[in-house]
N, C-alpha and C positions, 0 to 999 in steps of 0.2 A: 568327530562329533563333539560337538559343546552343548554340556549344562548349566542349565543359568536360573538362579532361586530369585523372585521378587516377590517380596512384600505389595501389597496392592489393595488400598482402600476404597469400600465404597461399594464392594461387594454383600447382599443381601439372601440371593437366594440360585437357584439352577440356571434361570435365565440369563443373570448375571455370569454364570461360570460357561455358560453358551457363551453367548455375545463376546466376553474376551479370550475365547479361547478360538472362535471362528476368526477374529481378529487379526490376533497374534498369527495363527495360522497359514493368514494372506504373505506375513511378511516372507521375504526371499530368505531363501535356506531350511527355514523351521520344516521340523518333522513331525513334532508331537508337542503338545501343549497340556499340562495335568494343572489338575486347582483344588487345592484343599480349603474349602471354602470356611468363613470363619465370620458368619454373620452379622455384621455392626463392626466388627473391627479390622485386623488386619490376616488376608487371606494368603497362603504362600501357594505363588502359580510358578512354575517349574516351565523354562521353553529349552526344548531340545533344537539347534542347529547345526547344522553344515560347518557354520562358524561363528564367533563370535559377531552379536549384534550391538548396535548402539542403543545407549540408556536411553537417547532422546527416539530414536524408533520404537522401541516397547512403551514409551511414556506416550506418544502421539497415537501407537494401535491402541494404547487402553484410551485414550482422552475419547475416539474415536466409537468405541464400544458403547460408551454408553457415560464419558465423564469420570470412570475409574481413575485414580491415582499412586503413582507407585508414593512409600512411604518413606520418609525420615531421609538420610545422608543419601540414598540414590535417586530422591527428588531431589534435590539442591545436585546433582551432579549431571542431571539430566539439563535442569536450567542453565546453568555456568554450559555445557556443552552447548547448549543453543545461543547462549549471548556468542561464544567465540567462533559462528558461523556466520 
């Protein structure tokens, strides 16, 4: 099993910790999805896998949710991983 911390902007209230957690959820492997929700700023959501996932998969289930965004240095690495696809 892998644990994986992301920062994720753009989170406001339950609904929002719904919607990306039902999300991430879908993706292959994941078991468990937690969200420390941090209202107007930046929310630490925790995804439990099978195995390690890609930045630009968790970046695409959040975009998917609802428009969420991961923050700071693992956005810029989520983008650089999709320019090199």
């Amino acid at each position: 099993m892998t644990s994986a911390t992301y920062q994720v902007t753009g989170m406001t209230c339950e609904h929002c910790v719904r919607a990306v957690t039902d999300e991430l959820k879908n993706l292959r492997g994941v078991s468990d999805v937690t969200v420390a929700l941090s209202p107007g700023g930046q929310s630490a959501v925790t995804v439990i896998s099978g195995a390690p996932l890609t930045v630009q998969a968790v970046a695409a289930a959040l975009d998917e949710a609802g428009g969420y965004q991961l923050a700071g240095a693992v956005r810029l690495a989520a983008e650089q991983e999709g320019m090199r696809r």
